[in-house]
N, C-alpha and C positions, 0 to 999 in steps of 0.2 A: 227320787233324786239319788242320783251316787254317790256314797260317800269317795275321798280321794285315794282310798287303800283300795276298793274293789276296783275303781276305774282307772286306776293306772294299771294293776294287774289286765285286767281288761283290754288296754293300747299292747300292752307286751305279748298279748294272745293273740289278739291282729296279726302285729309287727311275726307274729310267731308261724301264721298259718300262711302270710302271703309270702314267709319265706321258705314255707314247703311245698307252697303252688311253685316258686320259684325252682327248687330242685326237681319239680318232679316234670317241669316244662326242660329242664336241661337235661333230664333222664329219654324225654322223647325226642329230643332234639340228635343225642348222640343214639338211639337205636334207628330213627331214621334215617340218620346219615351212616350206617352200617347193615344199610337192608332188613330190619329188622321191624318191619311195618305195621303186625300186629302190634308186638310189642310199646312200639312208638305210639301209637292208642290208644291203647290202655294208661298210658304214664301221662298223655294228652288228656283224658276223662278223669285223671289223678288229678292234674293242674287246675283243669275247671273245679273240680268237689272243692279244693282247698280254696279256692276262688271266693266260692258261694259261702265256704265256713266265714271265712273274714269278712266277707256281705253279711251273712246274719250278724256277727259280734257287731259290726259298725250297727246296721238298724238298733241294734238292742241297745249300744251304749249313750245313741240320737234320742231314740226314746224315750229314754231315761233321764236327760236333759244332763248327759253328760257330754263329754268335747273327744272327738275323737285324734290321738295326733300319732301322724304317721309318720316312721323311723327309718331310716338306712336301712337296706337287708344286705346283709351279710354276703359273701363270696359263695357259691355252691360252685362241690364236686365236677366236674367237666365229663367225665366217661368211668364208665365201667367192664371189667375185663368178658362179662357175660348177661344174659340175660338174671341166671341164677343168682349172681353178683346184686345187679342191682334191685333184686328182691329181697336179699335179704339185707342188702342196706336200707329197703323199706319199713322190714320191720322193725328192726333197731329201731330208728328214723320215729313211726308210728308207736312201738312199746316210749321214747321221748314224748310225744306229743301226747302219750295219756298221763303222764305223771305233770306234764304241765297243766293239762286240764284237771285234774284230781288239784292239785295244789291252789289251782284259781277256783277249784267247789271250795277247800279248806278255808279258804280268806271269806269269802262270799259267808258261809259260814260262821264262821269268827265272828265277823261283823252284823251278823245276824241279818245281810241280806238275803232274805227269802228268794223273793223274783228271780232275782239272778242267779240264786241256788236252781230254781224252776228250767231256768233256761238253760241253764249247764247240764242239764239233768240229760237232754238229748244229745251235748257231745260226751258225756259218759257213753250213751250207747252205742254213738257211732263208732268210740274209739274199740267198741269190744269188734265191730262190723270189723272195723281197717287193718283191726291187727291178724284177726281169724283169715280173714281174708288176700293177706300177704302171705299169710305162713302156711293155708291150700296152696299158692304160686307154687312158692316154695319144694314143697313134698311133689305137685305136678314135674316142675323142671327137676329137680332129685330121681325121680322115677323115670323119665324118658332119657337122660342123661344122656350121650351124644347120639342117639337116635334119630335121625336126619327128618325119617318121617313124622314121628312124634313130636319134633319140636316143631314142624313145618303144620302138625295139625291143631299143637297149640298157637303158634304165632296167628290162624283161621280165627280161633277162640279168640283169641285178645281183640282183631280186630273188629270184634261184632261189639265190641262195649260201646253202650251210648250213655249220654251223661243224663243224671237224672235229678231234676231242680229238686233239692232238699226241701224238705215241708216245712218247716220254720222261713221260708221263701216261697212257699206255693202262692199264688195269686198275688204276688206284688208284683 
């Protein structure tokens, strides 16, 4: 069972990750409405991952026979002046969402729940994946820099990503 300190952090990790599915659904929304198609898929396969994060936290908090309760999400961003732009407002974004998972191991900790230390234990690693992995974007679009062809052979790249069910979800 939860106690009430982990599972309320717990609801605000939800509330937290289905409002960066949320930004990052608005980040493909405005690359696709500016040609930008790869891009718009990648930030699409972004939305789903945060999707599935807030699916695992929900299963885990059910599980645990605690009540999950789902909050307003907040306003996001509308457009970004570049693709480069909107990467590195991922990392920011992403370097955020590990200091909020670091903070919800600290409580989980404190309270000496273990499990959910266990379970946190995988978006520790993810968040090292999310952040590494904005800030390759990053140094790519930095390097090609208005390079018409480079950025047309990245925009190829972006849109080969497919989304891929997180293993703490494999066979549910």
């Amino acid at each position: 069972m939860l106690n009430k300190k982990v599972e309320d952090a717990l609801n605000a990790q939800i509330n937290a990750e289905f409002w960066s599915a949320y930004l990052y659904l608005a980040m493909a929304m405005h690359f696709e409405s500016t040609g930008r198609a790869g891009v718009a898929n990648w930030f699409k396969m972004q939305f789903k991952e945060e999707q599935a994060h807030a699916e695992i936290l929900i299963n885990y908090v059910n599980q645990r026979g605690g009540k999950v309760i789902l909050k307003p999400i907040d306003e996001v961003p509308e457009s970004w002046e570049s693709p480069l732009a909107a990467f590195q407002h991922t990392l920011t974004h992403e370097q955020k969402v590990t200091a909020l998972i670091n903070n919800l191991y600290a409580i989980a900790e404190a309270e000496k729940d273990y499990a959910t230390c266990d379970r946190l234990a995988w978006f520790v690693s993810e968040q090292v994946e999310e952040e590494d992995t904005a800030q390759q974007l990053i140094d790519k679009f930095k390097l090609i820099g208005n390079d018409g062809m480079g950025v047309y052979m990245l925009d190829q790249e972006l849109a080969a990503r497919t989304f891929t069910t997180p293993s703490p979800l494999a066979g549910k």
